[in-house]
PDBQT receptor file of N, H, CA, C and O in Angstrom, charges set to zero:
ATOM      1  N   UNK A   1      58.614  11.089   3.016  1.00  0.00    +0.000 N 
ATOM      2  CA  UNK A   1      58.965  12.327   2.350  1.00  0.00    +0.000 C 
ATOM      3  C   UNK A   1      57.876  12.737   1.358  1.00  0.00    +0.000 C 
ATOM      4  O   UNK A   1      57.711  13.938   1.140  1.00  0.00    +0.000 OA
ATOM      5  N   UNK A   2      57.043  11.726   0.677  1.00  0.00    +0.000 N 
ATOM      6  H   UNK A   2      57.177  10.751   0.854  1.00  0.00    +0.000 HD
ATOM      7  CA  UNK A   2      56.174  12.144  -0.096  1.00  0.00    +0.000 C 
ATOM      8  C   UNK A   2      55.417  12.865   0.294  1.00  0.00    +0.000 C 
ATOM      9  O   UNK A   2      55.060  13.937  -0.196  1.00  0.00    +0.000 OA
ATOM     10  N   UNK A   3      54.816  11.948   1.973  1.00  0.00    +0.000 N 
ATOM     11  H   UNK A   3      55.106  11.078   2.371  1.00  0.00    +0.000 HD
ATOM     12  CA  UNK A   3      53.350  12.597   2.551  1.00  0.00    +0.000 C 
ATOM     13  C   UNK A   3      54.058  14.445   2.756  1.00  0.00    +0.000 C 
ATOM     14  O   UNK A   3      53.771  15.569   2.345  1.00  0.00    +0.000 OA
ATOM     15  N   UNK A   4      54.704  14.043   3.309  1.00  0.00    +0.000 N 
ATOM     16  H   UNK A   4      54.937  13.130   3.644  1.00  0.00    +0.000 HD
ATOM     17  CA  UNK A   4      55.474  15.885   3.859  1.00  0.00    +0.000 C 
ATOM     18  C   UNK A   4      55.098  16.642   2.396  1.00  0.00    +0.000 C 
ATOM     19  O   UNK A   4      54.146  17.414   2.285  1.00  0.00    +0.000 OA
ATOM     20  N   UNK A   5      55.895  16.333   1.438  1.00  0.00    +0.000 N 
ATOM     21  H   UNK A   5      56.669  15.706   1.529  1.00  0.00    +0.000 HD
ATOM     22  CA  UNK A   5      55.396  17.113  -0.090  1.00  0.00    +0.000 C 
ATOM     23  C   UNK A   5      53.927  17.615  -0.449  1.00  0.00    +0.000 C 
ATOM     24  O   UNK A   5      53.468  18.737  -0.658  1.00  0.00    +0.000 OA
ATOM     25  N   UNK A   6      53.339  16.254  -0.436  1.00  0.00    +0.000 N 
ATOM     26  H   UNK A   6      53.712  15.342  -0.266  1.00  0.00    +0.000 HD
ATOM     27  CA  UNK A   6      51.898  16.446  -0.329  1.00  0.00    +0.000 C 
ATOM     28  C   UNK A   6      51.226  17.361   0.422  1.00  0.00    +0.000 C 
ATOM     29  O   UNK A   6      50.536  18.226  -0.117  1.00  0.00    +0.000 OA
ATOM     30  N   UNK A   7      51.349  17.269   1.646  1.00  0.00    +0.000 N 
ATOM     31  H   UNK A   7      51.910  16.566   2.083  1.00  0.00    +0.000 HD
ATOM     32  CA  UNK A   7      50.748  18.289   2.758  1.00  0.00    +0.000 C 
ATOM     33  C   UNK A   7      51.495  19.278   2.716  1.00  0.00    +0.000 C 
ATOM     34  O   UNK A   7      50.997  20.075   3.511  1.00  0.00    +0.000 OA
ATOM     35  N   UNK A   8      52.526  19.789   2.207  1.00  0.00    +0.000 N 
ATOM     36  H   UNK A   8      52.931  19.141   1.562  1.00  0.00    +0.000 HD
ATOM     37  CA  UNK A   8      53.190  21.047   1.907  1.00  0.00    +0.000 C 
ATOM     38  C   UNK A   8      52.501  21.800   0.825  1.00  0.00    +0.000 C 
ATOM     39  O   UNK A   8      52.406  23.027   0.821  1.00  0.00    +0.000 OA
ATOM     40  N   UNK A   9      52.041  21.040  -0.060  1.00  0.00    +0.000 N 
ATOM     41  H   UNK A   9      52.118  20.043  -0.057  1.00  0.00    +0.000 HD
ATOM     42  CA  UNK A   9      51.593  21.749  -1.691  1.00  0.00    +0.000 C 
ATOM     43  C   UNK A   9      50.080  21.553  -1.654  1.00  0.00    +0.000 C 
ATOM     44  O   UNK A   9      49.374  21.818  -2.627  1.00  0.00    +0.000 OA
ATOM     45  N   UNK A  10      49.484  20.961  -0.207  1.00  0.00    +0.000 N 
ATOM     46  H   UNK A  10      50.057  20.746   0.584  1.00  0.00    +0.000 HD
ATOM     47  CA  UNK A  10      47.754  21.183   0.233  1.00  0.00    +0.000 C 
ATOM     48  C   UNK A  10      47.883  22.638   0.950  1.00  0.00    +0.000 C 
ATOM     49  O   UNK A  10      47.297  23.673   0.631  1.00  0.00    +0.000 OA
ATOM     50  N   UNK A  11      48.870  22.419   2.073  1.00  0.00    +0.000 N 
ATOM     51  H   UNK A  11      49.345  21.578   2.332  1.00  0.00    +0.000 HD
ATOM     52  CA  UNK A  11      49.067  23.488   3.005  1.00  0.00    +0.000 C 
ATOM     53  C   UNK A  11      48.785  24.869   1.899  1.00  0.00    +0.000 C 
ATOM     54  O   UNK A  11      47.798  25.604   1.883  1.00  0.00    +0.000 OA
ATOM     55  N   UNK A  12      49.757  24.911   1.194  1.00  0.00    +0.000 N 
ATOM     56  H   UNK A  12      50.559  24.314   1.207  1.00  0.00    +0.000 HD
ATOM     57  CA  UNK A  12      49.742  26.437   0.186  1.00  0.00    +0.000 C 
ATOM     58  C   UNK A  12      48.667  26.862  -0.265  1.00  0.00    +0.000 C 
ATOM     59  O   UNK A  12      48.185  27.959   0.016  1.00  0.00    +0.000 OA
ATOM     60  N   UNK A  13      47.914  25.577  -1.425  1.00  0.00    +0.000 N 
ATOM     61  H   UNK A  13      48.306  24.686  -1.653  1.00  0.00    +0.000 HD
ATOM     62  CA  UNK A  13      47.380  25.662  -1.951  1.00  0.00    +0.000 C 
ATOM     63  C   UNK A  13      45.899  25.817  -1.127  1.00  0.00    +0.000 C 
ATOM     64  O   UNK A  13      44.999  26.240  -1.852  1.00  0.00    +0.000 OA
ATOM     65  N   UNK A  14      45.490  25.518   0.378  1.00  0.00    +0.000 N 
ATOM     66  H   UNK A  14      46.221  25.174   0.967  1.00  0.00    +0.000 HD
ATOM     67  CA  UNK A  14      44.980  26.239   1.113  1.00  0.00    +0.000 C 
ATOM     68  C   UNK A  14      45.080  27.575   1.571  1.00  0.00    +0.000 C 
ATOM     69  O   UNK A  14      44.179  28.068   2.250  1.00  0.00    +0.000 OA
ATOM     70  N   UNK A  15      45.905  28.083   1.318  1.00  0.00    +0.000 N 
ATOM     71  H   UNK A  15      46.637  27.683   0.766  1.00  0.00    +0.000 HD
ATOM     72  CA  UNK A  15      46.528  29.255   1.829  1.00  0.00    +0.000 C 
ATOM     73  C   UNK A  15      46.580  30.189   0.848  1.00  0.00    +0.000 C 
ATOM     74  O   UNK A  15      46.614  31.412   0.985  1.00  0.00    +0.000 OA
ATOM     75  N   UNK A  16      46.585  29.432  -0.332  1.00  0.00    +0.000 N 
ATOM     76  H   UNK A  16      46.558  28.438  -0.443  1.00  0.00    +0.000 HD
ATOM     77  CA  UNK A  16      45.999  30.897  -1.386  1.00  0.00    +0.000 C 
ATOM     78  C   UNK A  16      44.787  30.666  -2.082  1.00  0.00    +0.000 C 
ATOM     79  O   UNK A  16      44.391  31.293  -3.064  1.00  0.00    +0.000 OA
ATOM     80  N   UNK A  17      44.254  29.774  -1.537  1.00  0.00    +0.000 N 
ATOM     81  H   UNK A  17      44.576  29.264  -0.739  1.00  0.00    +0.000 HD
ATOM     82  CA  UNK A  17      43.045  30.088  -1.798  1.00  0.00    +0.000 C 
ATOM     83  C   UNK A  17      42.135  31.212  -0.655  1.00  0.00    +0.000 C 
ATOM     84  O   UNK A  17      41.372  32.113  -1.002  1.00  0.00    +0.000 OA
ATOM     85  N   UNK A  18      42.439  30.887   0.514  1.00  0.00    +0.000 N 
ATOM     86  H   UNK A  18      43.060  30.155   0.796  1.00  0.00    +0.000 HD
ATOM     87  CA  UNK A  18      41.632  31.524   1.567  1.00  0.00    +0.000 C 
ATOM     88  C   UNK A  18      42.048  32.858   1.499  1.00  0.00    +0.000 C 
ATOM     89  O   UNK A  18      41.374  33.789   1.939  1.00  0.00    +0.000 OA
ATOM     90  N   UNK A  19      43.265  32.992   0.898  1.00  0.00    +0.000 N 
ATOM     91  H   UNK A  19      43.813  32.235   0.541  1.00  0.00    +0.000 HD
ATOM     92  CA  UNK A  19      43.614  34.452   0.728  1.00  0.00    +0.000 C 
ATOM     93  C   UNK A  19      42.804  35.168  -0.557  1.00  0.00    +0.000 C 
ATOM     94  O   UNK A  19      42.763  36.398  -0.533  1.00  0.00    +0.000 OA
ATOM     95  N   UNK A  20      42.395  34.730  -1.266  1.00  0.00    +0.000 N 
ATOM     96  H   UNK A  20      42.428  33.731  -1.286  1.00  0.00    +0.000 HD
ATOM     97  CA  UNK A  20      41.836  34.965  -2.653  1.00  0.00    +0.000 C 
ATOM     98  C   UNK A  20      40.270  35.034  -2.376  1.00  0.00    +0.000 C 
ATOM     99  O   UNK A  20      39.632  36.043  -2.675  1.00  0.00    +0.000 OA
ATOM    100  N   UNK A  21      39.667  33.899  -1.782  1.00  0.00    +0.000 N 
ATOM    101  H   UNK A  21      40.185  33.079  -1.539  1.00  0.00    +0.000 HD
ATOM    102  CA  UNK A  21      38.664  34.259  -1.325  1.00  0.00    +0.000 C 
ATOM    103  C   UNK A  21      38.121  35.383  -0.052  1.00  0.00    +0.000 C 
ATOM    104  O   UNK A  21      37.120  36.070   0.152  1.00  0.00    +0.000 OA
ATOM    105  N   UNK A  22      39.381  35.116   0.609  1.00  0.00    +0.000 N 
ATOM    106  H   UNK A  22      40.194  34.559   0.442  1.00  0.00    +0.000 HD
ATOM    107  CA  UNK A  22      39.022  36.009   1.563  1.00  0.00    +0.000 C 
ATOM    108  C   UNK A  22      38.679  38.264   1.009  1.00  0.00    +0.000 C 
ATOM    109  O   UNK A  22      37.988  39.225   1.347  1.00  0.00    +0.000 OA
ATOM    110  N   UNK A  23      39.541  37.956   0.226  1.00  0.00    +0.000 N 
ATOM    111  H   UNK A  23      40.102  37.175  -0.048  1.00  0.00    +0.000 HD
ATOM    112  CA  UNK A  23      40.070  39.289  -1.009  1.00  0.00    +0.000 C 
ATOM    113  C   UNK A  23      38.790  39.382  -1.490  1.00  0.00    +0.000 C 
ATOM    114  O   UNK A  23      38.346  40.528  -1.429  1.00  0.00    +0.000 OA
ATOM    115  N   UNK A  24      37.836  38.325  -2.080  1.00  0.00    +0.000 N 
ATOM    116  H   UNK A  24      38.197  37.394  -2.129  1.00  0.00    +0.000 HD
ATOM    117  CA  UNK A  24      36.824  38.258  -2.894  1.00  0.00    +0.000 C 
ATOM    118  C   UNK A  24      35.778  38.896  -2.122  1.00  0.00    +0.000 C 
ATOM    119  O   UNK A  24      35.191  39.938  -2.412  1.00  0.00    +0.000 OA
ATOM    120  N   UNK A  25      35.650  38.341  -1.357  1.00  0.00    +0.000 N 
ATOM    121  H   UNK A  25      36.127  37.494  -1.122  1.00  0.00    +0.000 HD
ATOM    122  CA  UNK A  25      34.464  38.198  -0.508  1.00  0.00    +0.000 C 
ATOM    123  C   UNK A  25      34.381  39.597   0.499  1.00  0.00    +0.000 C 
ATOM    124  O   UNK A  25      33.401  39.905   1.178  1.00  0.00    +0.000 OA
ATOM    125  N   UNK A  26      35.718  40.380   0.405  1.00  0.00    +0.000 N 
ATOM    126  H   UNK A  26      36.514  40.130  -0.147  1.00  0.00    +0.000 HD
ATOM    127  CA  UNK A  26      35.702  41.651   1.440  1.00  0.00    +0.000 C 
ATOM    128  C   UNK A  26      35.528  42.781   0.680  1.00  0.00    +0.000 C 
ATOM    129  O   UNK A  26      35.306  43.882   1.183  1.00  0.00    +0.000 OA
ATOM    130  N   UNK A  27      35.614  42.577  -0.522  1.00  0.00    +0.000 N 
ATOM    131  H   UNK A  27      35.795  41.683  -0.931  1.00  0.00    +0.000 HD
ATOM    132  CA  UNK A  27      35.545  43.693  -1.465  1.00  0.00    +0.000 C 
ATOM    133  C   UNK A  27      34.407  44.342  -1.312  1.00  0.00    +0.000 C 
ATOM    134  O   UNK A  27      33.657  43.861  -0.462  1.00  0.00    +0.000 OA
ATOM    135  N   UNK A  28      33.997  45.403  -1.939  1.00  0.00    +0.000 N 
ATOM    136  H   UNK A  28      34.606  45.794  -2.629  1.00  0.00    +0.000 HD
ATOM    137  CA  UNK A  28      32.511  46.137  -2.153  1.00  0.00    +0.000 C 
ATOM    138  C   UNK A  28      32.270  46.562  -3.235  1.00  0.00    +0.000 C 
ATOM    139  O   UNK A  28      33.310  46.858  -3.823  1.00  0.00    +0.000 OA
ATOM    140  N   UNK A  29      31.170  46.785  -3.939  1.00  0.00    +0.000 N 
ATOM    141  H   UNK A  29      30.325  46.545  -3.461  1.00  0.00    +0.000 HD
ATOM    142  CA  UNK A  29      30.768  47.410  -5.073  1.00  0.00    +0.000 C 
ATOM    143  C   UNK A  29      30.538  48.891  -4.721  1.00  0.00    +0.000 C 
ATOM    144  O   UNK A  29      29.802  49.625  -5.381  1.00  0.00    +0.000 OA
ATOM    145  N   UNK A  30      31.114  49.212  -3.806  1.00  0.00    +0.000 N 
ATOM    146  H   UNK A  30      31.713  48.616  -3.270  1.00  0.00    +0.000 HD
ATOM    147  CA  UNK A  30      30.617  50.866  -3.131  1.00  0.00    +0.000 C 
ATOM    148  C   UNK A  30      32.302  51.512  -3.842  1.00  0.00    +0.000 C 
ATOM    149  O   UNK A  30      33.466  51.166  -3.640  1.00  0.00    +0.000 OA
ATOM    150  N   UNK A  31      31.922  52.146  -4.364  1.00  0.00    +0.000 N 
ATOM    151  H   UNK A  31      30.976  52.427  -4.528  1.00  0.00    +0.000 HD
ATOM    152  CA  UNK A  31      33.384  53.463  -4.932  1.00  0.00    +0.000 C 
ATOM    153  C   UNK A  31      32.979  54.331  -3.778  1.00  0.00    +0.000 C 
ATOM    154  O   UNK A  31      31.826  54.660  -3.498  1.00  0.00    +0.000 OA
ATOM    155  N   UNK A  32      34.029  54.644  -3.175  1.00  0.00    +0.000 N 
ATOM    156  H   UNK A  32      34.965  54.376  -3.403  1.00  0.00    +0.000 HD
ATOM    157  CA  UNK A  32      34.518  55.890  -2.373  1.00  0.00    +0.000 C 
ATOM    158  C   UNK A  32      34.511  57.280  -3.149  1.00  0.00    +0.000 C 
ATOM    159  O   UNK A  32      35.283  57.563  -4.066  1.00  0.00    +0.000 OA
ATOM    160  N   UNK A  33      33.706  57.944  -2.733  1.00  0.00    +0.000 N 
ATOM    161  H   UNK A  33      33.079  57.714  -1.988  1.00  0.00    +0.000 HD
ATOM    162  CA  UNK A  33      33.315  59.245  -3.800  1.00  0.00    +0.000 C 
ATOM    163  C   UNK A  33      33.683  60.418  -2.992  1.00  0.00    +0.000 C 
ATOM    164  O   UNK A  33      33.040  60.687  -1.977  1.00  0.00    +0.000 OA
ATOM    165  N   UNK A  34      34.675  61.130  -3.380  1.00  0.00    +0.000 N 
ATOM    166  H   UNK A  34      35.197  60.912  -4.205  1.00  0.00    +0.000 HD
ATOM    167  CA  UNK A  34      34.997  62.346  -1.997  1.00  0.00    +0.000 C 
ATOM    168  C   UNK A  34      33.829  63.466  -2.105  1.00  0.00    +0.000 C 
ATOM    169  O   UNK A  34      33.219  63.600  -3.166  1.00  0.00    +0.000 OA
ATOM    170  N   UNK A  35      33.634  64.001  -1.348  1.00  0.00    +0.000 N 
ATOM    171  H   UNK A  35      34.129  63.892  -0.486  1.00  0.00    +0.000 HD
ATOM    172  CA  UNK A  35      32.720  65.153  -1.249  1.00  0.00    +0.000 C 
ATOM    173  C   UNK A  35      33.034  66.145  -2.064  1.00  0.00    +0.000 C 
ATOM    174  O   UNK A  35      34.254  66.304  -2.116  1.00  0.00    +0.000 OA
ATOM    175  N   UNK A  36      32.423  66.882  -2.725  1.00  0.00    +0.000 N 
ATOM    176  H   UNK A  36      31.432  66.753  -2.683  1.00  0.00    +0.000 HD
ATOM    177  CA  UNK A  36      32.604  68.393  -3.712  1.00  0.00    +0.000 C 
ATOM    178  C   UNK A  36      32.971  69.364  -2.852  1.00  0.00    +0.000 C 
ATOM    179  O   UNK A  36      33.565  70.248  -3.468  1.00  0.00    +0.000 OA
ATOM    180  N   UNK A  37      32.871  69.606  -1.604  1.00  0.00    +0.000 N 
ATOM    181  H   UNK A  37      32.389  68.887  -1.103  1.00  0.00    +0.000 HD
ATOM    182  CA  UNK A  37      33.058  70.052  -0.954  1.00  0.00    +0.000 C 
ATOM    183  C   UNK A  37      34.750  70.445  -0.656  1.00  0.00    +0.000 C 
ATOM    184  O   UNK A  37      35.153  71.527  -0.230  1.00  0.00    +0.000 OA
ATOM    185  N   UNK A  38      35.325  69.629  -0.895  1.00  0.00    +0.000 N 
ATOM    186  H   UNK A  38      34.998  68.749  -1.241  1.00  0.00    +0.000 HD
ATOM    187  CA  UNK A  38      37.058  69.511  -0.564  1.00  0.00    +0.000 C 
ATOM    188  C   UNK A  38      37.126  69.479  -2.324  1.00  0.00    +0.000 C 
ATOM    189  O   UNK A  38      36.776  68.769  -3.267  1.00  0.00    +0.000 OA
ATOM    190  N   UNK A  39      37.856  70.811  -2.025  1.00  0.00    +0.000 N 
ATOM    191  H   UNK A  39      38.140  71.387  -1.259  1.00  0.00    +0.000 HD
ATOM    192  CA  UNK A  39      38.529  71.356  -3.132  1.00  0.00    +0.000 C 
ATOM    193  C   UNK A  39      40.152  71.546  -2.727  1.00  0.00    +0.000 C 
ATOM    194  O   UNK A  39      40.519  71.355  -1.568  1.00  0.00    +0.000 OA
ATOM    195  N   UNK A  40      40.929  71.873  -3.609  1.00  0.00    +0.000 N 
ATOM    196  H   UNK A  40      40.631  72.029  -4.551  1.00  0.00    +0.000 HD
ATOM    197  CA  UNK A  40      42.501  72.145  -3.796  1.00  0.00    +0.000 C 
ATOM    198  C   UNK A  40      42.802  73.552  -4.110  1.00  0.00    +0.000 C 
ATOM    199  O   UNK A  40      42.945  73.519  -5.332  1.00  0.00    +0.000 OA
ATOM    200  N   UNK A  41      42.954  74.576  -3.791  1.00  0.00    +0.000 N 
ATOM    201  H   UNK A  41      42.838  74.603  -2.798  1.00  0.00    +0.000 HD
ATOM    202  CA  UNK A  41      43.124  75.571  -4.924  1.00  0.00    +0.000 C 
ATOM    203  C   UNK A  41      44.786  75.852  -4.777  1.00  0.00    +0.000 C 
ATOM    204  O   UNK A  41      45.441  76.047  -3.753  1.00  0.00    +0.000 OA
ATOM    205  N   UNK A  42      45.230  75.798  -6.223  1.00  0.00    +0.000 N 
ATOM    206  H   UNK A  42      44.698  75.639  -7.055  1.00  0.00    +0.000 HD
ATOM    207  CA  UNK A  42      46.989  76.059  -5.487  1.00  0.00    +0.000 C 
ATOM    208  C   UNK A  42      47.143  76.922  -6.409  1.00  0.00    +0.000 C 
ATOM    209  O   UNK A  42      47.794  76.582  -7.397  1.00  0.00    +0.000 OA
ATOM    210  N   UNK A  43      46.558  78.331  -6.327  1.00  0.00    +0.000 N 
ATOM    211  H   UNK A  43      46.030  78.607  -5.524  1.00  0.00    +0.000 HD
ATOM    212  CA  UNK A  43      46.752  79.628  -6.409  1.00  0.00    +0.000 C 
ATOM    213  C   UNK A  43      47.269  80.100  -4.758  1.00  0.00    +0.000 C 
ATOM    214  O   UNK A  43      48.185  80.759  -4.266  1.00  0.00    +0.000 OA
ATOM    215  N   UNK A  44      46.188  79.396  -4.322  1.00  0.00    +0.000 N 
ATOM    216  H   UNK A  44      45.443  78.861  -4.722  1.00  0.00    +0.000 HD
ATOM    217  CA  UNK A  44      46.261  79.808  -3.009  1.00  0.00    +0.000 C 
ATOM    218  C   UNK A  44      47.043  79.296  -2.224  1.00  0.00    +0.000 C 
ATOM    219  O   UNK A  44      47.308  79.909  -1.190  1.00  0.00    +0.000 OA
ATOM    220  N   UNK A  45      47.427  78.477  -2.393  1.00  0.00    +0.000 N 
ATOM    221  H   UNK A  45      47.212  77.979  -3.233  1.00  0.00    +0.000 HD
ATOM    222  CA  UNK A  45      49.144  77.326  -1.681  1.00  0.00    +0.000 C 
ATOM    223  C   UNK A  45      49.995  77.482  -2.288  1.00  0.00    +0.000 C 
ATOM    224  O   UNK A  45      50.927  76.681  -2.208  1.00  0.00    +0.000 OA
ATOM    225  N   UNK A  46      50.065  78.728  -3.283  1.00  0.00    +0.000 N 
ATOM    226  H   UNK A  46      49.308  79.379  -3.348  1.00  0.00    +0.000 HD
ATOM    227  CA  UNK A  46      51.513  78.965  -4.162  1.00  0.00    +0.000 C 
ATOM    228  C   UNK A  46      51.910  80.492  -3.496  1.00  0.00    +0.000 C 
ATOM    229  O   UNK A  46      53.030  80.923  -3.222  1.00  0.00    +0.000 OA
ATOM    230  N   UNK A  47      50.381  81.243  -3.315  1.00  0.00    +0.000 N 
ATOM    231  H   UNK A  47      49.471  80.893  -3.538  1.00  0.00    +0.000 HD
ATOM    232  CA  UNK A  47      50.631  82.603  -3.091  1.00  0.00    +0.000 C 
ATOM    233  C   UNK A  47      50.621  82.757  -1.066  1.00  0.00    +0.000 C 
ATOM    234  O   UNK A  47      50.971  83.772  -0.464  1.00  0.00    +0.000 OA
ATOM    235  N   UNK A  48      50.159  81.541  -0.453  1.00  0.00    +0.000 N 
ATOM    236  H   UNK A  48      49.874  80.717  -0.942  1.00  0.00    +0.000 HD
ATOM    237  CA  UNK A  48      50.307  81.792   0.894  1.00  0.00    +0.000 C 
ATOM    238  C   UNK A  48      51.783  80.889   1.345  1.00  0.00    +0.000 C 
ATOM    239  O   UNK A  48      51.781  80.822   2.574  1.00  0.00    +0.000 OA
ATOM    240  N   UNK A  49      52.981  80.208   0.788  1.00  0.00    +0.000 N 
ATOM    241  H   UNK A  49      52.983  80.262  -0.210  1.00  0.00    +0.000 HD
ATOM    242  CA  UNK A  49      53.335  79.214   1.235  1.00  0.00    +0.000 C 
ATOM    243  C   UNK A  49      54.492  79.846   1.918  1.00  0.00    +0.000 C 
ATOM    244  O   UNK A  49      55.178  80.666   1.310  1.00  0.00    +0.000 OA
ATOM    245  N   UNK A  50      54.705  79.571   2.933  1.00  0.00    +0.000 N 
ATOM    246  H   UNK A  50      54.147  78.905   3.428  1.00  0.00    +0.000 HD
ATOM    247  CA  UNK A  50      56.205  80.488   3.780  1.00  0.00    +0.000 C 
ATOM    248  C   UNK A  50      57.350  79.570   4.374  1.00  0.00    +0.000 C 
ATOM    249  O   UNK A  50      57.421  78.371   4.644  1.00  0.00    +0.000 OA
ATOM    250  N   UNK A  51      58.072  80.468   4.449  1.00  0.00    +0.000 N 
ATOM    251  H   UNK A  51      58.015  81.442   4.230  1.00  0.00    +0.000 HD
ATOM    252  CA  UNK A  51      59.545  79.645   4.671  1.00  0.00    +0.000 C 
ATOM    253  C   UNK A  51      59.865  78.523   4.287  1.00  0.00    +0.000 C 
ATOM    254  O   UNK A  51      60.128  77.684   5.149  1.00  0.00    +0.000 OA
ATOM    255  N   UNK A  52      59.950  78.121   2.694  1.00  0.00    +0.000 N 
ATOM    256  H   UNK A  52      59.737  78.802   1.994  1.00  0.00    +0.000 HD
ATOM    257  CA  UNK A  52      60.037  77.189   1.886  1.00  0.00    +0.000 C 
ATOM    258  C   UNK A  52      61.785  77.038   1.917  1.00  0.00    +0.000 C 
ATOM    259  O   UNK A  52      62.423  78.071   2.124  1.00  0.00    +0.000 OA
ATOM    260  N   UNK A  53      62.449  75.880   1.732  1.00  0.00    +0.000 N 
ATOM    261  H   UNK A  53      61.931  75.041   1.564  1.00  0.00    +0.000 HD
ATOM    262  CA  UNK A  53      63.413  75.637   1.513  1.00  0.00    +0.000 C 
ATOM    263  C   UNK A  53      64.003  76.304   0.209  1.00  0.00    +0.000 C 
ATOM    264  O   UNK A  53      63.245  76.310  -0.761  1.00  0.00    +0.000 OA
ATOM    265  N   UNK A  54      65.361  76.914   0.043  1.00  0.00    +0.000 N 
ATOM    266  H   UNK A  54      65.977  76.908   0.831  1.00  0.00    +0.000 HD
ATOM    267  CA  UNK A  54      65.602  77.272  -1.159  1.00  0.00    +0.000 C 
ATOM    268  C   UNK A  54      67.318  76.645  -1.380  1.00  0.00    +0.000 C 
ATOM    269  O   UNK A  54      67.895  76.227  -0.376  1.00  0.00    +0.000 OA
ATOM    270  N   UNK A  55      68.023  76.625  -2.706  1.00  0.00    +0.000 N 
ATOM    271  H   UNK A  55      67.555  76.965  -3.522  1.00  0.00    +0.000 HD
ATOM    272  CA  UNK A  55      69.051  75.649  -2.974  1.00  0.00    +0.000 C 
ATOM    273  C   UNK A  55      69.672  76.616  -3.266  1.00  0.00    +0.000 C 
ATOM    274  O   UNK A  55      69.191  77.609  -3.813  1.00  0.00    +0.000 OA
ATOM    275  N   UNK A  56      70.685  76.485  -2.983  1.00  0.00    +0.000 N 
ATOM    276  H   UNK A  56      71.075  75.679  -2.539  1.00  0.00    +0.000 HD
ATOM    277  CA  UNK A  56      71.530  77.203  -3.503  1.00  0.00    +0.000 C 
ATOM    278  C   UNK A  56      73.163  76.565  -3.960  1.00  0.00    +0.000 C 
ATOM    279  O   UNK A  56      73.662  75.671  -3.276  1.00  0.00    +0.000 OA
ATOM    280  N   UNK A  57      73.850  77.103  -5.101  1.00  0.00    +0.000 N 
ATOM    281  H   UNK A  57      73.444  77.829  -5.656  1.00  0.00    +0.000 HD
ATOM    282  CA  UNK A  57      74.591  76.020  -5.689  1.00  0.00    +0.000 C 
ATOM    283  C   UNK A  57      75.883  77.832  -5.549  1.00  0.00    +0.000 C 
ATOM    284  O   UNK A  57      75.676  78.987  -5.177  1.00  0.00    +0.000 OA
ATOM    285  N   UNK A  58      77.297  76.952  -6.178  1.00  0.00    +0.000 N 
ATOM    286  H   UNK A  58      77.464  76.013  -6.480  1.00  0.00    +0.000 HD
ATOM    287  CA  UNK A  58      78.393  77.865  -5.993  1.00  0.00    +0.000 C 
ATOM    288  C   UNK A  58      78.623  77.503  -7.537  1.00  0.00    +0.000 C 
ATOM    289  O   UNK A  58      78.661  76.426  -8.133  1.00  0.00    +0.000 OA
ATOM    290  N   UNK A  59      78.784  79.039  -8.007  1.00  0.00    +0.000 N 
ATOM    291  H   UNK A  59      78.753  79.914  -7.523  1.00  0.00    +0.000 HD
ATOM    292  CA  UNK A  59      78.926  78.905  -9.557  1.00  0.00    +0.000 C 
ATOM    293  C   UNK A  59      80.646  78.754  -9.835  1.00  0.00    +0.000 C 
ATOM    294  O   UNK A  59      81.491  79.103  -9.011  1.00  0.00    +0.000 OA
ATOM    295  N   UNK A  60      80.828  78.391 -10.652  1.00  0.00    +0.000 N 
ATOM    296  H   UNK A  60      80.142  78.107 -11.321  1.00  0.00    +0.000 HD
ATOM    297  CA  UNK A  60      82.351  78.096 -10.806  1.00  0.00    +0.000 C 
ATOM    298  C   UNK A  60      82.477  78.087 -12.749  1.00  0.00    +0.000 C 
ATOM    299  O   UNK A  60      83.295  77.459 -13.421  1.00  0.00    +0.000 OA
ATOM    300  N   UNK A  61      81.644  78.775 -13.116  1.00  0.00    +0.000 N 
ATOM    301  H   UNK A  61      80.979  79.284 -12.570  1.00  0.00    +0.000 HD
ATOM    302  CA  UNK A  61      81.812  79.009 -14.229  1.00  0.00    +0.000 C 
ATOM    303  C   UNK A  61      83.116  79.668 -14.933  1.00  0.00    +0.000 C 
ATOM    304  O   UNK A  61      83.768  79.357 -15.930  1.00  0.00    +0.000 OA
ATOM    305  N   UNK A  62      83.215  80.750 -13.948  1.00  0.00    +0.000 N 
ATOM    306  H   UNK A  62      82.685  81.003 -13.138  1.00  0.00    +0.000 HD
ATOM    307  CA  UNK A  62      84.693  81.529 -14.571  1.00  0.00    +0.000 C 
ATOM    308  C   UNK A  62      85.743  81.140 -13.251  1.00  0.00    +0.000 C 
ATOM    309  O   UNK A  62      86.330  81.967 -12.553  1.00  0.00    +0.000 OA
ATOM    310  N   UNK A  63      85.796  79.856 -13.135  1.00  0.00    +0.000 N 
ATOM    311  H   UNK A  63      85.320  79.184 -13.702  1.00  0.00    +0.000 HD
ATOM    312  CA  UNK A  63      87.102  79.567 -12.673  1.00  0.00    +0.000 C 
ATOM    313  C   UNK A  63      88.715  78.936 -13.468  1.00  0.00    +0.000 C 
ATOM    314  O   UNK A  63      88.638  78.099 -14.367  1.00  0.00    +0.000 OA
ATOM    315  N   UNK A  64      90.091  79.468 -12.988  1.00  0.00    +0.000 N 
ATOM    316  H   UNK A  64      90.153  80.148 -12.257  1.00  0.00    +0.000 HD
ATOM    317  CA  UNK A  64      90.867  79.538 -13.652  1.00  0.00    +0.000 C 
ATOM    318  C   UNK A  64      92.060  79.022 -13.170  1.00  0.00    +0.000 C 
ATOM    319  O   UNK A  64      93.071  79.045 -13.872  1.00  0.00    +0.000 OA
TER     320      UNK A  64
């Protein structure tokens, strides 16, 4: 039962390491920089947007 323990708490402790290194080692020093090019304008996605869902509720304010 010991050895089983043992090789259970190697097993892991292999297993997060290779995960940690593996993490390390795939990374990049490169930042993803989007192009200036792709812009947002939401003048223009406020004033073109069509058949938008709308809510509508039942007033029951002056009920008696």
């Amino acid at each position: 039962m010991r050895n089983f323990k043992w090789f259970a708490a190697a097993a892991a402790g292999a297993l997060i390491l290779a995960s940690v290194a593996g993490g390390w080692t795939a990374s990049s020093t490169q930042a993803f920089v989007p192009t200036s090019d792709l812009r947002i304008n939401p003048l223009q996605m406020m004033t073109t947007a069509k058949d938008l869902p709308t809510q509508t509720y039942q007033d029951q304010t002056f009920v008696f």
